[in-house]
N, C-alpha and C positions, 0 to 999 in steps of 0.2 A: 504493500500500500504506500509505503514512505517512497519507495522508487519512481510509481508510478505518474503519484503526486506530483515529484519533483520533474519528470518527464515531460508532463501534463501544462506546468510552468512555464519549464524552459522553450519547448513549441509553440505558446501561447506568444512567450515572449518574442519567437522567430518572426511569427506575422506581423507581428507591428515592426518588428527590424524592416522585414524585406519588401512591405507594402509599399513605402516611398520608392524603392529602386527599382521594383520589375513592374509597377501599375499602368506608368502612360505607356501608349505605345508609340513607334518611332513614326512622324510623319515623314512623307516623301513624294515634296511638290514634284513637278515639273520641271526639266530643267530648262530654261529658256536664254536661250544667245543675246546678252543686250547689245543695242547698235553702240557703234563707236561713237563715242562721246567728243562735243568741240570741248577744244580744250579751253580753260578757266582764264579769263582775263586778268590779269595781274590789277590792275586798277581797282576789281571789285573782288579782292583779297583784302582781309584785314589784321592783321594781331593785336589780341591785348597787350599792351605794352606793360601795363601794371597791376599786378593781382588785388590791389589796392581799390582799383577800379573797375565800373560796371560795364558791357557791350549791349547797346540796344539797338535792335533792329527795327523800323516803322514799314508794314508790307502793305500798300493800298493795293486791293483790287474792286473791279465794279463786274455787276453783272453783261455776259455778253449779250451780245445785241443779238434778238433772236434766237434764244439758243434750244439747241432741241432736247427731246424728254430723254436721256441717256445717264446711264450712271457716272458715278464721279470717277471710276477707274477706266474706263472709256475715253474721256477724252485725250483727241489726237492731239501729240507732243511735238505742235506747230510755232509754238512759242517762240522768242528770241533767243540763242542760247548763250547771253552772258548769266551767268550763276552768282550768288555770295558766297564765302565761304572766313570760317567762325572760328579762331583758333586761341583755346587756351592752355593751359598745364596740363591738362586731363583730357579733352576732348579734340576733334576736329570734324567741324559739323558743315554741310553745305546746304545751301538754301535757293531754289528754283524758280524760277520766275511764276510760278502757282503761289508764292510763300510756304511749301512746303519742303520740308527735311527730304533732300532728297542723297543723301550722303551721311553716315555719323560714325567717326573710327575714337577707339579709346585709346590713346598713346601709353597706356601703363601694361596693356593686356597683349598679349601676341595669339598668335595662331596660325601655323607652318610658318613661320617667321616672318608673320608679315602683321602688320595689325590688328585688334579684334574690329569687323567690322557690324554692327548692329543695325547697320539702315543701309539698303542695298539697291539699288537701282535696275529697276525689272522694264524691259520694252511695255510700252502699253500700262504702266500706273505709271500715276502724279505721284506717289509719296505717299509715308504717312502725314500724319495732321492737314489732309484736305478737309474743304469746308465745302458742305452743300446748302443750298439754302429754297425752299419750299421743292426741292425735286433737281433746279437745275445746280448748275455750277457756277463758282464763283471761281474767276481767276484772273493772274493780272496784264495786261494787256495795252499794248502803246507805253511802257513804260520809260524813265528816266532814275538814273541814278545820281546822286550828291553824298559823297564823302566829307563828312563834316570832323576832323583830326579831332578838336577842339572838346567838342559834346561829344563825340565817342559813337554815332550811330550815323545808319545810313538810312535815305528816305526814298522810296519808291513811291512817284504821285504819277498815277494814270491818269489825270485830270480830273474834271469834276462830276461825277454822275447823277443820277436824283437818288440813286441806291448804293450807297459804299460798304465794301467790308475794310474794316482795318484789320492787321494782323501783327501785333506785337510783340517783338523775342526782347528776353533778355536773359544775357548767357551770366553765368558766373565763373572768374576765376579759376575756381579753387573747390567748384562743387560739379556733379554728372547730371545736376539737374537742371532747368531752367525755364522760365514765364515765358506763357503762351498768354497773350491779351487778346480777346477780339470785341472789336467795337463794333456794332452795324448802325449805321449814320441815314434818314432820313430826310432828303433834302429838297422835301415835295411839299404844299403846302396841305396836302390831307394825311392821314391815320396809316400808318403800316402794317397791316397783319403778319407778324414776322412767325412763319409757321415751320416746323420741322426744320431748324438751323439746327446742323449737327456738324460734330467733328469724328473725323474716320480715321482709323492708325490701320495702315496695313500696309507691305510690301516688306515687315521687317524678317532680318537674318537671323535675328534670337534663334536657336533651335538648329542653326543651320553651320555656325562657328565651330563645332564637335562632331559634324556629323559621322553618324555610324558608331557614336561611342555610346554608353550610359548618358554621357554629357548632354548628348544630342536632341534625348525626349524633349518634348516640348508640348507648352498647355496654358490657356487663357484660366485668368483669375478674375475674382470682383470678389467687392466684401460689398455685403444689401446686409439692414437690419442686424447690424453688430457682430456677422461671422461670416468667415472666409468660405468661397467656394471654387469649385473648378469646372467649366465645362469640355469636353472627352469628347473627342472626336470619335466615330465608332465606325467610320470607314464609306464607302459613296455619301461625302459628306453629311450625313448625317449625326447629330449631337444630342447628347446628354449633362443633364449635370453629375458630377462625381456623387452629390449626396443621393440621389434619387435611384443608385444604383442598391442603397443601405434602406434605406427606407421602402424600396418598394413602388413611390410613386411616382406615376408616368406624367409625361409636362405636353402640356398644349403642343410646341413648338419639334416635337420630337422628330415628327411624323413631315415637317414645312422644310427641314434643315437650316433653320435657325432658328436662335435663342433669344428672347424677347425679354428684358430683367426691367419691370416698371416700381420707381417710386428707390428713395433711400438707398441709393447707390451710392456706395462713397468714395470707389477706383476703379479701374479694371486694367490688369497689368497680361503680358506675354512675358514667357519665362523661359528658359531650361532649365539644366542643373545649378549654372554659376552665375549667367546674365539675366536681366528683365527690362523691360519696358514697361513704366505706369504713366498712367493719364490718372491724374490727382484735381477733380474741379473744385473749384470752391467755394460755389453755389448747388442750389438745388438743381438735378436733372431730369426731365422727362420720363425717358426712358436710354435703355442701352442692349443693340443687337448685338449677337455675333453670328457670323455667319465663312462660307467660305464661299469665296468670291470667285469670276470667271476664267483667272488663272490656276488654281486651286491653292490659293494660300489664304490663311487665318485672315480674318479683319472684323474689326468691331468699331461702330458705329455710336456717338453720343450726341443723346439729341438733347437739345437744349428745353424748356420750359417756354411755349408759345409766349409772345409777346404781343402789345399792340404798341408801338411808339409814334410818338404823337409830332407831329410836325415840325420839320428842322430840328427833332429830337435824336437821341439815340439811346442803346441796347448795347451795357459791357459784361463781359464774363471774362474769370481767368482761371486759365489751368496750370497746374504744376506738372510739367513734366520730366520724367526722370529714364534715363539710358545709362546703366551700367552696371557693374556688380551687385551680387546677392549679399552686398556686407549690410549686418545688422546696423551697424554705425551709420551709416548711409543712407538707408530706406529708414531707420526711427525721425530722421529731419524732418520726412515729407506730412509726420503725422497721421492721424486718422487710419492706425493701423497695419500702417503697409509695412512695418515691419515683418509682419506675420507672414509676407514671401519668405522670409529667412527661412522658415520652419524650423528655426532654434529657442527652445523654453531656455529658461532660467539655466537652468544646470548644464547645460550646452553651451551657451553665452560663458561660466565661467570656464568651463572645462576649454574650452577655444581661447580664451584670455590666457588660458594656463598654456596650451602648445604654442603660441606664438609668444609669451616672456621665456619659455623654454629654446625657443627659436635664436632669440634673439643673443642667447648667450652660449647656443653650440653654432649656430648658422648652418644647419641642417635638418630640420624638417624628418626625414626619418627617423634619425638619433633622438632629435625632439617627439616624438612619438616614443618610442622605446622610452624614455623615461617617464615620460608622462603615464604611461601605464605601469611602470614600475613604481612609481610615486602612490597611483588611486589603489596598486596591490596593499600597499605599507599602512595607508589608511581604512580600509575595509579590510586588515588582516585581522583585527579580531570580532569581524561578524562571521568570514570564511570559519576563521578555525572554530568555534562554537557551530556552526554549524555541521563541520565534519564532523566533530566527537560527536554529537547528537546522534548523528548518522550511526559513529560506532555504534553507539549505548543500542540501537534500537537494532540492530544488525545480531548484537549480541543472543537478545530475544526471542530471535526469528525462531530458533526450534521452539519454545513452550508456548509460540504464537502457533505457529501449525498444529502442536496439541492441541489444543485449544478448539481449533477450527475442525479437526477432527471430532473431536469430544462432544459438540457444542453442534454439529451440522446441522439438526434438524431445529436446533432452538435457538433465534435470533438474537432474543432478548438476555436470555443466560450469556450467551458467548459476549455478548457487551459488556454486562456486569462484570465476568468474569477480567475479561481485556482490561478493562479500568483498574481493575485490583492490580493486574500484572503489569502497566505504566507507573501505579503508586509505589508499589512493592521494590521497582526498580529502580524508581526517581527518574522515567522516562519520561519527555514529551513528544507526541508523534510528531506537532507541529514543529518540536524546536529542531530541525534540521532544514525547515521548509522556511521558516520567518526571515532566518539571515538569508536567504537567498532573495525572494525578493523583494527584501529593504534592497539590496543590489542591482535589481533589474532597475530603476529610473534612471543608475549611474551609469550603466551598460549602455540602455540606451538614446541618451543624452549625448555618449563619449561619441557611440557609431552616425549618430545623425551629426556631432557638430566636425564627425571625419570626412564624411558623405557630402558635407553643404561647406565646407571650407574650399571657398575659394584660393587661399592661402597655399595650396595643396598641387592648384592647376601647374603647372609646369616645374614643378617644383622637386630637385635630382632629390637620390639618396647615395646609393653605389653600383659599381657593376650597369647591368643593364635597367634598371631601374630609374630612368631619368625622367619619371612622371607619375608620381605617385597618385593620380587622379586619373592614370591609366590603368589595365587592365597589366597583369603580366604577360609579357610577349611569351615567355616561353613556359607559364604555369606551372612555375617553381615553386611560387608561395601558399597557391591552393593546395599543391602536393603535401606542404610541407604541413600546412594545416591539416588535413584528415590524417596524418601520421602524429601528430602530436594526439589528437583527438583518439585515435587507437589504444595510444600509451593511455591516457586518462581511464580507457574503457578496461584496460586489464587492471592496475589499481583497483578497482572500483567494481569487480566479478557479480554477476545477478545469477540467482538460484533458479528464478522462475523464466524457464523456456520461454514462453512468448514475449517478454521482456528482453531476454539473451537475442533474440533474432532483429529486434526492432535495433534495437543497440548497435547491432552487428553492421546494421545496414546505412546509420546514420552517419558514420563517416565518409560512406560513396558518395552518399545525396548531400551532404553539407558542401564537400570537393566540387562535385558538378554546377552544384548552385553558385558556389565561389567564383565559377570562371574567371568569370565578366567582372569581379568588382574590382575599384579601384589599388591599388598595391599600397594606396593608403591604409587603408581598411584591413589589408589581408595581413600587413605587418602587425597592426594593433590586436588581429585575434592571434597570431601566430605567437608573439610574445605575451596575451593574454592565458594562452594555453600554457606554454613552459611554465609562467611563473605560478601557476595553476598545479602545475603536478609536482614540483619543487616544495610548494606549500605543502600538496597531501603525502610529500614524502616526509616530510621534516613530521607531521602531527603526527604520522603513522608509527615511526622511529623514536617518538615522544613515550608512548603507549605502552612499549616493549618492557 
C-alpha cells in the first residue's frame, strides 16, 4: 500500500511536469517566398542617441478614396517604398508606410546567428498592428516625411481628410515595449459613427524562431475576467479554448473557426517557449477574435468600443505593446497580469533568482544547475531522510501485515482494527513516508518549470557537445544516463508485490523515451537529481546497519 501510494504521487506528479511541454502542438504555416524588398533610405533611418530620451513616431493616415469591401491583409503592397526604421539598445523595429510594424529584430537574442527576429514580413500582409475601421482600411497615402533632430520624432501628414487616423509610437530606450496611440479625428461638420475600429496583430514569427524544437510550439493567450487562457489550434483551422477541453464545454465559435472573446478582456498575447507578443489596451474593448487568416497564420483582431464623435471632434485609445522575452521582470511592467505568460509561481521566480546568482559566480549555467540542485538536496535532506526510514519502519512490517490480510480476508472491519494496533505497537505511520514527499513535489516542480521557461538557458554552453542547454541532446547521452540512474534507484529500493515489480521495471524505458526531446537543461537537473538521490539512500541505509 505504502508503495503504491507513493507510485500513485509521483505519476500524479509527472502530468503536471509534462503537461506544459508535450500539450500545444507544432504549427506549420506555409512557407511563402517574400519579394525583394527596396532597400531603406538612409534619410528615414533614425537612432536614439540617448537612453535618457524618448522616440516618437506621429503616423497620419486617411481613409482611401473609394475603397473596396476586402480585408485588411488583402490589400495590394502598392504603397511608396520609403520605410522608418527605430533603433534602440534592445530593439530594431521598422515601420511601413501603412504605420504598421513591418520588421522587429531583438539585438540581445540570436538565432542560427543571426538575430531573433519576431515581426517578419510575409508577401500579401501589411503587418501587425493594422487598423481597420467600419470594414474598410485605413492607410497612408501621398505621404511626406520631416525629420525633426530637435523633438526626436518624425511626422507623416497625408494632408487633410474629413476622416483621419493618427497613429502614435513611442519607443523606449531601455524597455521591449512601446505606445501605440490612435486618435481618429472628425473633421466634418456632423456626428461620426465610429463602428468596428479595430487593431489586428498578425504576420508574426513568435513560434517560428525555434522551429522544429520544443521551443517552437506556439499558442495565443488573453486573460477575460481575472484568468488566463489559451486558445489550440486543432488542425483545418479550427479552435478551441485550452479550458473547455477540462471542462467539457463546447463554444459557439468552435464549429465558425474563430474565436469571438466579448467584454473584460485585459490582453491577448502570441507566444512560444521563450518569446511573446502582447497587445496591452488601456481602455475598455468590444470584443477580441482570433482567427487564422488566408495565409494560414494566427491573427487576432481588437475591436475597439463603438463611438459617436461629435464634430471636428475626436476618439483616443492607447495600447501597450510589448515584443520580446518571456522574462518575468519584463512582462510584470506591463501590469494587468501579463506576467502570468511567465508561467512561473512564486517558488520558480526564487528558484530562477537562485540559478542565475549561481551563474553569475561560476559563469556556466550547467555547473550552475549542478549546484543548485545540490544546494535544494542539502535543504530538503531532512524531509528525504524521514521519509526513507519511515519507509524502512513500514517495510519492516510487511510480513505481520500479510498475516494479517491472511487472517482477516473475509473481515474488513477486524483486519483494520487489527492494522491500527500493528502501526501503534510499532510506532509506524503509513503516511509518514508519503508526507515528506510531497511537501517536495511544489519544489520539484517549481525547479522543472522555472528550467523549462528560463530563457537564460537558450543558447547557453555547458561542455563537450552540449552547447544549448534548451536543446534536446544530439546524441541522447543524458536521457540514457537518466533511466540508468533511475534502474540503480529501483534495485535499492526491491518491491515484493509482482505487479508492482513489472510496472517498476518498465518505468525506466518510458521515462528515457519521454526524455528525448527535452531540453539538456532539464535532463542534467534530473540526472544529478537522481545520483544525489541514491547517495542519500545509501548513506541512511548504511546509517541502519
Amino acid at each position: 500500500m505504502q508503495k503504491r501510494m507513493i507510485l500513485a504521487i509521483f505519476l500524479s506528479a509527472l502530468v503536471l511536469f509534462f503537461y506544459n511541454h508535450y500539450y500545444f502542438q507544432y504549427i506549420s504555416p506555409k512557407k511563402i517566398s517574400p519579394k525583394k524588398e527596396t532597400a531603406l533610405s538612409t534619410k528615414n533611418t533614425k537612432e536614439i542617441p540617448s537612453p535618457e530620451k524618448t522616440t516618437t513616431f506621429l503616423l497620419k493616415g486617411k481613409k482611401i478614396v473609394s475603397p473596396q469591401e476586402i480585408p485588411i491583409l488583402d490589400i495590394p503592397l502598392n504603397i511608396p517604398p520609403e520605410k522608418l526604421t527605430v533603433k534602440t539598445n534592445l530593439i530594431e523595429a521598422k515601420i511601413s508606410p501603412y504605420g504598421n510594424i513591418y520588421s522587429f529584430e531583438l539585438n540581445k537574442y540570436l538565432a542560427n546567428h543571426d538575430k531573433v527576429l519576431l515581426v517578419k514580413k510575409i508577401e500579401g500582409f501589411t503587418g501587425p498592428l493594422s487598423t481597420t475601421f467600419q470594414t474598410k482600411s485605413l492607410v497612408l497615402k501621398d505621404f511626406n516625411s520631416i525629420n525633426n533632430y530637435e523633438k526626436e520624432f518624425i511626422y507623416l501628414d497625408p494632408g487633410n481628410p474629413e476622416i483621419k487616423l493618427i497613429k502614435r509610437y513611442v519607443f523606449y530606450p531601455e524597455k521591449y515595449s512601446f505606445d501605440l496611440c490612435l486618435t481618429l479625428q472628425n473633421n466634418t461638420s456632423s456626428n461620426l459613427q465610429a463602428n468596428n475600429l479595430a487593431l489586428s496583430w498578425n504576420s508574426s514569427n513568435v513560434g517560428l524562431i525555434d522551429k522544429g524544437t520544443q521551443a517552437g510550439k506556439i499558442f495565443q493567450s488573453y486573460f477575460k475576467n481575472g484568468k488566463m487562457d489559451e486558445v489550440k489550434y486543432k488542425g483545418e483551422g479550427f479552435l478551441e479554448k485550452v479550458s473547455a477541453m477540462f471542462t467539457g464545454q463546447k463554444e459557439d465559435w468552435e464549429e465558425t473557426k474563430t474565436c469571438q472573446l466579448l467584454n473584460n478582456i485585459s490582453w491577448v498575447a502570441e507566444s512560444d517557449q521563450y518569446f511573446t507578443s502582447v497587445i496591452v489596451p488601456e481602455g475598455e474593448v468590444n470584443k477580441v477574435v482570433f482567427n487564422k487568416d488566408i495565409k494560414n497564420k494566427m491573427s487576432a483582431s481588437i475591436y475597439l468600443n463603438d463611438k459617436i464623435i461629435s464634430p471636428h471632434g475626436d476618439f483616443n485609445f492607447k495600447f501597450k505593446i510589448y515584443l520580446g522575452p518571456k522574462k518575468f521582470e519584463e512582462l510584470k511592467t506591463l501590469s494587468k497580469n501579463v506576467e502570468d505568460l511567465s508561467g512561473l509561481n512564486s517558488i520558480a521566480l526564487i528558484l530562477l533568482w537562485a540559478l542565475k546568482s549561481l551563474y553569475k559566480w561560476c559563469h556556466n549555467y550547467g555547473v550552475a544547475i549542478i549546484l543548485l540542485t545540490i544546494l535544494i538536496k542539502i535543504i530538503l535532506y531532512p524531509l528525504t531522510a524521514k521519509g526513507l526510514k519511515s519507509m524502512k519502519e513500514m517495510s519492516k512490517i510487511q510480513p505481520k501485515l500479510a498475516e494479517l490480510k491472511e487472517k482477516y480476508k473475509g473481515n474488513k472491519e477486524k483486519f483494520n482494527q487489527e492494522l491500527m494496533l500493528l502501526y501503534k505497537k510499532h510506532k509506524v505511520n503509513p503516511l509518514g513516508g508519503c508526507l515528506p514527499l510531497i511537501l517536495q513535489i511544489p519544489v520539484f516542480y517549481a525547479l522543472f518549470n522555472a528550467l523549462n521557461a528560463a530563457i537564460e538557458l537558450r543558447n547557453a554552453k555547458f561542455i563537450f557537445w552540449w552547447q544549448d542547454l534548451s536543446q534536446k541532446d544530439p546524441y541522447y547521452i543524458l536521457p540514457i544516463l537518466m533511466g540508468a540512474t533511475m534502474i540503480i534507484q529501483q534495485k535499492m529500493t526491491p518491491t515484493t508485490d509482482p505487479t508492482q515489480a513489472k510496472i517498476m521495471l518498465w518505468m525506466p524505458v518510458v521515462f528515457t523515451v519521454m526524455f528525448l526531446n527535452f531540453p539538456a537543461g532539464l535532463m542534467l537537473y534530473w540526472i544529478v537529481q537522481n545520483i544525489l538521490s541514491i547517495g542519500q539512500q545509501y548513506l541512511i541505509m548504511r546509517s541502519e546497519k
